[in-house]
Each structure stands twice: as structure tokens, then as C-alpha cells.
matplotlib code that plots the C-alpha trace (Angstrom):
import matplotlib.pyplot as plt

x = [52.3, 53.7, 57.7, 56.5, 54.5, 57.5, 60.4, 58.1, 57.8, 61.5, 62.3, 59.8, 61.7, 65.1, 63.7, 62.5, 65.9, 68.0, 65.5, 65.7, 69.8, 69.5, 68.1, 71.0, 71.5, 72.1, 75.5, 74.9, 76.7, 79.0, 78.8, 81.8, 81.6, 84.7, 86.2, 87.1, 88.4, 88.3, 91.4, 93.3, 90.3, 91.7, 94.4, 97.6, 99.7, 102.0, 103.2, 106.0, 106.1, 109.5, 108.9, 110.4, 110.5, 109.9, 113.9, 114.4, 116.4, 119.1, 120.6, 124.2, 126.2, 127.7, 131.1, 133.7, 136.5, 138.7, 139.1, 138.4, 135.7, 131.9, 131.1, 127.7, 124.8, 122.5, 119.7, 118.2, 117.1, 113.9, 114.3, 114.2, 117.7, 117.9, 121.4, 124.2, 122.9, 125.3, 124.2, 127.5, 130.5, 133.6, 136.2, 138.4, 141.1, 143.7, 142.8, 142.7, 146.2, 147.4, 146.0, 147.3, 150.7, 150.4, 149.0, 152.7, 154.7, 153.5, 153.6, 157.8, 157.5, 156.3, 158.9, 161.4, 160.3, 160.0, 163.4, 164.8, 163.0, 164.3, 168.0, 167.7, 166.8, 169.7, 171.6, 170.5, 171.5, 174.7, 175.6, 174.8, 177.7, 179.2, 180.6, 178.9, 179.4, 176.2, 176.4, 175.8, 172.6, 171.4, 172.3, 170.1, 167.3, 167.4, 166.7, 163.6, 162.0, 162.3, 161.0, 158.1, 158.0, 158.2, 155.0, 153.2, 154.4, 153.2, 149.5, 148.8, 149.3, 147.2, 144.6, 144.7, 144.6, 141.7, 139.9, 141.0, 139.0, 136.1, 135.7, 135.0, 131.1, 129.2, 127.3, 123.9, 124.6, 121.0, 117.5, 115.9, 115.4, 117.8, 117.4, 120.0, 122.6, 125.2, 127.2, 126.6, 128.4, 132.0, 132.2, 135.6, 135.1, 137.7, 138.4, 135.4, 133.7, 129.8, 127.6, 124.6, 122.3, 120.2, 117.2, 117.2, 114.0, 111.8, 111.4, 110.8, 111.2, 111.1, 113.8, 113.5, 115.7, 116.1, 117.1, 119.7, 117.2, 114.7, 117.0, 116.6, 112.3, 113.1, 114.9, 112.2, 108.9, 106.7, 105.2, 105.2, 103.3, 103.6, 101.1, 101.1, 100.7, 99.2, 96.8, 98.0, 96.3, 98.6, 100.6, 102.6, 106.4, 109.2, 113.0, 115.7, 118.3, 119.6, 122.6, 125.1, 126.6, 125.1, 124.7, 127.7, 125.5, 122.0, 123.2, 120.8, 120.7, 119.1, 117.1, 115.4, 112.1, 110.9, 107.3, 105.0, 103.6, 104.1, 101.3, 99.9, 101.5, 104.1, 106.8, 110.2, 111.1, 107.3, 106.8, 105.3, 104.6, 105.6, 104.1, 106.3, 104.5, 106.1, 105.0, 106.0, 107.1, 103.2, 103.8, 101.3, 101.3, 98.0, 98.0, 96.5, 96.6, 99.1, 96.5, 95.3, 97.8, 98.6, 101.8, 102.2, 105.8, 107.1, 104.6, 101.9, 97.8, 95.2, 91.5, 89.2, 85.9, 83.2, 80.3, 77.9, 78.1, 80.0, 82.4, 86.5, 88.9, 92.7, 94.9, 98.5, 100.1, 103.9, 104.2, 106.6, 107.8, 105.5, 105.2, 102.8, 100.1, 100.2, 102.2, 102.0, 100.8, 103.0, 100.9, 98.3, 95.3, 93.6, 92.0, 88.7, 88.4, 86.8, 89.7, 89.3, 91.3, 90.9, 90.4, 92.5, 93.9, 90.3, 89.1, 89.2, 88.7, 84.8, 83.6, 80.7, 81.1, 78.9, 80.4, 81.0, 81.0, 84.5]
y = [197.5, 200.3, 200.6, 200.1, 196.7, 195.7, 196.4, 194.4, 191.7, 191.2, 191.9, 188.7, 186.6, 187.6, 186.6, 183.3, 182.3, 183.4, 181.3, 178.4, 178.4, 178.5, 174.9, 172.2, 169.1, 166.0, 164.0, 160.9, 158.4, 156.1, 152.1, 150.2, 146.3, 144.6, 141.6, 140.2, 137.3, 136.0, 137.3, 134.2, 131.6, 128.9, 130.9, 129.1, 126.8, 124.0, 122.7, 123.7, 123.5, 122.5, 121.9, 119.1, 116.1, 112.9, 111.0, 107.4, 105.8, 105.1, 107.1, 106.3, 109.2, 106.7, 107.8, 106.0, 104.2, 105.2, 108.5, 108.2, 109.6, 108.5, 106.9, 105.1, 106.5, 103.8, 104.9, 108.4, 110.5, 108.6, 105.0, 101.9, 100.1, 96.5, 96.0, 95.2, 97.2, 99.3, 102.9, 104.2, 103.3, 105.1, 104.3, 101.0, 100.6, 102.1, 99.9, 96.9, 97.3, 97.7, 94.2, 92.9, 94.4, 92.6, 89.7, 89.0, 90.2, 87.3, 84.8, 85.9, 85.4, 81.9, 81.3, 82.3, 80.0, 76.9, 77.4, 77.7, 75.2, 73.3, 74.2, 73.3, 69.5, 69.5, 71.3, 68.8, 65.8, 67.1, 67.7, 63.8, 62.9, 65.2, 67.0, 70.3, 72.4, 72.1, 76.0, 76.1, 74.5, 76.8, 79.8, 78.3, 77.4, 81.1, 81.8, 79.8, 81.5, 84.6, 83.8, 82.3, 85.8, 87.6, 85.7, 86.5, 89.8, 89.4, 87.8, 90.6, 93.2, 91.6, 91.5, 95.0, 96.1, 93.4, 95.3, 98.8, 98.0, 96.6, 99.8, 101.5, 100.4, 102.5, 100.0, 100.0, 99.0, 98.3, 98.2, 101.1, 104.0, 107.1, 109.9, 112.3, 111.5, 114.4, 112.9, 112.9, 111.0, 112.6, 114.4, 113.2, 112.4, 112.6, 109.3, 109.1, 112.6, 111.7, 111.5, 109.5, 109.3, 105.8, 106.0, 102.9, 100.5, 100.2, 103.0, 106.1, 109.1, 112.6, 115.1, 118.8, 121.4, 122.9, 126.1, 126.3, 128.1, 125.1, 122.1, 121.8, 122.0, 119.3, 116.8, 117.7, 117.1, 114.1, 113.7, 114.3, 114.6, 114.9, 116.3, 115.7, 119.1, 115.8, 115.3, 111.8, 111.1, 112.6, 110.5, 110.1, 110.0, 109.7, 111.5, 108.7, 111.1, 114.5, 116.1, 117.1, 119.8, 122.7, 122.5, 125.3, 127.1, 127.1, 126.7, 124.6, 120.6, 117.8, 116.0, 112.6, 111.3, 107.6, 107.3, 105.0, 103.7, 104.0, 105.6, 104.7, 107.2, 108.1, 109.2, 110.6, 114.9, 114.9, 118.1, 117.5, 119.3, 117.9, 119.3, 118.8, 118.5, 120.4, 119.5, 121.4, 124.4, 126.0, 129.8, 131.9, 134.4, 135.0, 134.6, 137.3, 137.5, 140.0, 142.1, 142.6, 145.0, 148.5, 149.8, 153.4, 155.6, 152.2, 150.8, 148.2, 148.6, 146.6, 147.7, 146.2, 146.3, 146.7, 144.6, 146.8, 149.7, 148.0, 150.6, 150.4, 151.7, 151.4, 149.5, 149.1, 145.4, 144.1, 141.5, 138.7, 136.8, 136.1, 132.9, 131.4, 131.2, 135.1, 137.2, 136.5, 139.3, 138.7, 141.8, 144.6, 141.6, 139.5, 136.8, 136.6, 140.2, 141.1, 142.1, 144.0, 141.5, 143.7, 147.5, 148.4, 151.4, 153.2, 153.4, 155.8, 155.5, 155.3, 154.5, 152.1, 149.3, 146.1, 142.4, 140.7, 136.4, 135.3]
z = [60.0, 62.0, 62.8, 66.7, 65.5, 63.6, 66.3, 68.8, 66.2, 66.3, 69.6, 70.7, 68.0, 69.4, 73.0, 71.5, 69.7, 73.0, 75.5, 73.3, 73.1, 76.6, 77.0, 78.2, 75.9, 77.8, 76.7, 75.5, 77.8, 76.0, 76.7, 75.4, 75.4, 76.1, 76.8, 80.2, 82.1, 86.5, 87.9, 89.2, 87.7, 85.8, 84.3, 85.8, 83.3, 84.5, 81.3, 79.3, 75.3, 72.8, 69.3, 68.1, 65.0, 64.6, 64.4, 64.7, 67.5, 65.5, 62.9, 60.7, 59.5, 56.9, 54.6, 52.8, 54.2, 51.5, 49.3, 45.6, 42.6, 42.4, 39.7, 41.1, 43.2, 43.5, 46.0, 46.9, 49.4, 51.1, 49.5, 51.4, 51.9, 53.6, 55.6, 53.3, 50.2, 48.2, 48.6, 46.0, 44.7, 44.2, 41.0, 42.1, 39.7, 41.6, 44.8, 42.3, 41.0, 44.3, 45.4, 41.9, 43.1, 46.6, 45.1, 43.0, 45.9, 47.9, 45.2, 44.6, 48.7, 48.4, 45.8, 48.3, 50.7, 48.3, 47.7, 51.4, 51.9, 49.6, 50.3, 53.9, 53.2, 50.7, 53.7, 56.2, 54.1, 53.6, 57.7, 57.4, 55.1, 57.0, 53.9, 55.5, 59.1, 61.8, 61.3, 57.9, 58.9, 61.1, 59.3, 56.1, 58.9, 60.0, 56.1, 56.0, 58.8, 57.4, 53.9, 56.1, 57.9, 54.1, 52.9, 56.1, 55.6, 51.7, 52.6, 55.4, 52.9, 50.0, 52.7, 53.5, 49.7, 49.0, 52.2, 50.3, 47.2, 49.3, 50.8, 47.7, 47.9, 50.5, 52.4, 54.7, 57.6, 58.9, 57.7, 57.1, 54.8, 54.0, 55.2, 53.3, 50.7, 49.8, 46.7, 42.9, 40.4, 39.6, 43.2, 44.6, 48.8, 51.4, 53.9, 56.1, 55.1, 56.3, 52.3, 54.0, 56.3, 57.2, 59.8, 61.2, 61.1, 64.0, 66.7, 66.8, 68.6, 69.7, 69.2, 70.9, 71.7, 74.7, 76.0, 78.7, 80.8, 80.8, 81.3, 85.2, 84.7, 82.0, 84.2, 86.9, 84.6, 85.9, 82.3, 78.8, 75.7, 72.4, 70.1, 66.1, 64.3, 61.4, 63.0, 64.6, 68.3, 71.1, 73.1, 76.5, 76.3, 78.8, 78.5, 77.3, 76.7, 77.5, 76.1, 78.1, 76.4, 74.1, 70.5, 69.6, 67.1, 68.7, 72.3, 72.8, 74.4, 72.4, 74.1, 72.7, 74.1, 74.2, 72.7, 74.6, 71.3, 67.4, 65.7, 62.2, 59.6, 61.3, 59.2, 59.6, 60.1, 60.7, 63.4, 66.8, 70.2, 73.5, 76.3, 79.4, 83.3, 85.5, 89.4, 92.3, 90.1, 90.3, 90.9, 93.4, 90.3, 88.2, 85.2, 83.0, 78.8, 77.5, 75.8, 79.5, 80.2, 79.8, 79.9, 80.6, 81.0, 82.2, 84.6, 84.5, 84.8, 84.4, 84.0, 86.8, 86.3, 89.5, 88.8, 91.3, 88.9, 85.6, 85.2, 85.0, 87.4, 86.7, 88.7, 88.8, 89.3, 88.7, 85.7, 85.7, 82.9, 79.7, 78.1, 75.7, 77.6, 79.2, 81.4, 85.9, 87.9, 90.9, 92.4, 92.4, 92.2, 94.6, 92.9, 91.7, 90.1, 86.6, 84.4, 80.7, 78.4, 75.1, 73.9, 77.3, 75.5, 74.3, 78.2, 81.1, 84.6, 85.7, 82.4, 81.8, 80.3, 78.8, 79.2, 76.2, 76.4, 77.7]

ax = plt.figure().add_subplot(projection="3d")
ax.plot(x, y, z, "-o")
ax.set_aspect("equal")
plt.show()
């Protein structure tokens, strides 16, 4: 082959390699599927939710009358009681000496009064012989009355001491089954410091806390219902008590709810759900989840998608307050409109999307 064959040779590849550079290649149009939900369709909540536990109507902070050492515990935390059961007893041998010690104070009171008694019949036989003044009656009928007064005196105070030592035994004052117990054989208690706590028998209820900025939709609710995280079949309820002042540590208000019925298995501290109705305090907001929206340098969009063409275009709305169901659009959306719920942050205006099952 000739140099003029072999330049033409390469001069036709050359042409070939720069024609076939030249030919466009087509972008491959990305699809993305998301998620969506109906602007404004079904997405309103009128119930509010406190978590609460299962207490019983009744409840005794029970403590000791008296001060003194344990030397019995005689039940524990979760045993049955009946009413009048010892729950503890505390050491009584100082209260028993004292009531031995009242007990001979009266008995030297009746001793006195045996003998004035005695002296004022010997007194008033005398004033008959008339070896003996009028006066010195009275004054010995003065005596008697006050050795009367002295035993009275003397029986009140062996009373009180008897009641001292009686107070010594912690008793249940109700059926029922306890709930807490705090002391331990040796521990010395204070007059009434609280060691136990007895659940009453027989009802039950709901207790919830609520925060200060719920209490007025509380008082306004038309219904409630509590739902058993057990398992237990939900039931309606009505509000028996509000607190009227805040807890000082949670600054919270406890309120109590009535249940309309007492489900098998339930059981004390067990944790519920009460859902509370709240009527006439709908809001015109939409309600949108909060993975709906995007937040960019401080303002609030949502992705809408157009279901002539199913691509997104970004739109800006104003968010109220979130809760546990979502976050309300209070504007930017009519109603009605296709809205990306996930993935908001991997699109762009005008791209095409694919709807995945709500």
C-alpha cells in the first residue's frame, strides 16, 4: 500500500470516529414513586389523647398514730388485706408502761375518794351530835368532789395511754389490696409519716395528667374513651374529678375518670389511653402528616402533584401547631389536592412522578 492509500485510510477513519461522536444521546428520564395523601380528605382529628393508669376510687395513705421502731411487717406490697387487718407493728413497751403508770395513778385516785368519802359520813354524823361546825362539812364535801374530779382526771388518762399502745399496730382500714408499703423491720417512723398504701375494693378508674394548656378542651369534651394498651376491650368514660390546682413538680392537673363498666383482668397501675371528644373545637385547617413538609431557610412547602401530567410543583403553605396526628395547613391548599407525603427532600419542581398505594 502506498503512503497516499494509507493517509486516505486514516483520514476516512478519523471522519468516521468524529461523525459518530457527533450523535446526541437521549437522557433517560427519571420516575420516582412516592407516597401521597387528598389534601383536606379525611385528615381532620377531633380527639385529644392523655395517657393515663388504672387507680382505684379510693386510695389510703395510711401511717402510724404514734412514733416508735418496727418490729413486724406483716403484709407486702400487692397482698390482699380485709378491713381491720394489721399491716405492722411498732415496739409497745414504752406505751405499756405508760398505761401501767396511769393505771396506778387512778387506782391511788380511787383510794382517795374511798376515803373522803368515808370521812364525810363520819363528818355528817358528827354535825348531828352536834360535836362538829356545818362548815367543816362543807369544806370535807368540797374534798370529795375533787377526789371524784382526780379519778376522772386518772381514768381519762389511762384511756388515752391504752389508745397510745393501740396505735402501735398499723391497721387496714378497708378491703382491698396494698398498693405500696415503705417500712422494714428496725426502721424507726415519725407520728403520721405515710408507710402504706391500700387500694380500696370495688371500682375503678382512670387517672391522667393534664397539661395546663388542655384543661378548658377537657371540661368542654362531650365523650371519652379509654383504650387498654392489654389488650382489654375499649370503653366509654365520663370526668368525675378535676384538680384544681397543678401538681408542683409536673405542673400538671389530675384528673380522675369514671369507667362505665369494669372489665375482666383489670388490674391496678395497668396503663391506658383515653381519647377525649372535643365538639365545636373542629378547626378549618388541613391536616397534612409531618413528613409532608419541607422546610426550607425557614418557610414551609409542600409538593403538589398535577394528575394531568403527574409531575410535582412546590408550593408554599403556613403550618400551625403539630400534634399526634400531623401538623394544620392553615394556608397555601385548597382542599382536595394530591400531596407527596414522603421522599419530599429528593424532588424538584416538574419532575415526574409514579403514585404509590396511600
Amino acid at each position: 500500500m502506498t503512503p497516499h492509500y494509507h493517509k486516505l485510510a486514516l483520514a476516512s477513519a478519523l471522519l468516521l470516529a468524529l461523525t459518530a461522536c457527533k450523535e446526541e444521546v437521549k437522557p433517560v428520564e427519571e420516575i420516582r414513586p412516592v407516597r401521597y395523601t387528598i389534601a383536606g380528605a379525611g385528615q381532620q382529628s377531633h380527639l385529644r389523647q392523655f395517657s393515663g393508669e388504672v387507680r382505684a376510687r379510693q386510695e389510703s395513705r395510711l401511717g402510724f398514730r404514734v412514733a416508735g421502731k418496727v418490729v413486724e411487717k406483716r403484709v407486702s406490697s400487692g397482698d390482699s388485706v380485709k378491713k381491720g387487718q394489721v399491716l405492722a407493728v411498732l415496739d409497745a413497751s414504752d406505751y405499756q408502761l405508760d398505761s401501767q403508770a396511769k393505771q396506778a395513778q387512778l387506782a391511788a385516785a380511787q383510794a382517795n375518794l374511798a376515803q373522803q368519802a368515808a370521812d364525810l359520813k363520819r363528818y355528817r354524823e358528827l354535825l348531828a351530835q352536834n360535836f362538829i361546825s356545818a362548815a367543816q362539812v362543807e369544806r370535807q364535801h368540797t374534798a370529795v368532789q375533787s377526789a371524784q374530779a382526780s379519778v376522772q382526771q386518772a381514768q381519762a388518762a389511762l384511756s388515752a395511754s391504752r389508745n397510745q399502745a393501740g396505735y402501735t399496730s398499723l391497721i387496714a382500714d378497708s378491703d382491698g389490696s396494698v398498693s405500696e408499703i415503705s417500712i422494714e423491720p428496725g426502721q424507726v417512723v415519725a407520728a403520721g409519716q405515710i408507710v402504706a398504701r391500700v387500694a380500696a375494693a370495688g371500682e375503678r378508674e382512670v387517672l391522667i395528667q393534664v397539661p395546663e394548656n388542655a384543661v378548658g378542651e377537657l371540661r368542654q369534651a362531650s365523650s371519652f374513651n379509654v383504650k387498654w394498651w392489654a389488650g382489654q376491650q375499649a370503653i366509654p368514660a365520663t370526668l368525675r374529678e378535676l384538680s384544681g390546682d397543678a401538681d408542683p413538680a409536673t405542673r400538671t392537673y389530675a384528673a380522675r375518670l369514671k369507667l362505665s363498666g369494669q372489665p375482666d383482668g383489670l388490674r391496678l397501675g395497668m396503663t391506658a389511653t383515653v381519647e377525649a371528644s372535643l365538639p365545636g373545637q373542629h378547626s378549618a385547617a388541613i391536616k397534612l402528616p409531618l413528613s409532608a413538609i419541607l422546610d426550607e431557610q425557614g418557610k414551609h412547602y409542600v409538593w403538589v402533584i398535577n394528575p394531568k401530567t403527574a409531575k410535582v410543583g412546590r408550593k408554599a403553605v403556613s403550618v400551625g401547631r403539630p400534634d399526634s396526628q400531623g401538623i394544620d395547613i392553615t394556608a397555601g391548599l385548597n382542599g382536595g389536592e394530591q400531596v407527596v407525603t414522603a421522599g419530599v427532600h429528593l424532588l424538584r419542581d416538574g419532575q415526574r412522578v409514579t403514585l404509590l398505594a396511600k
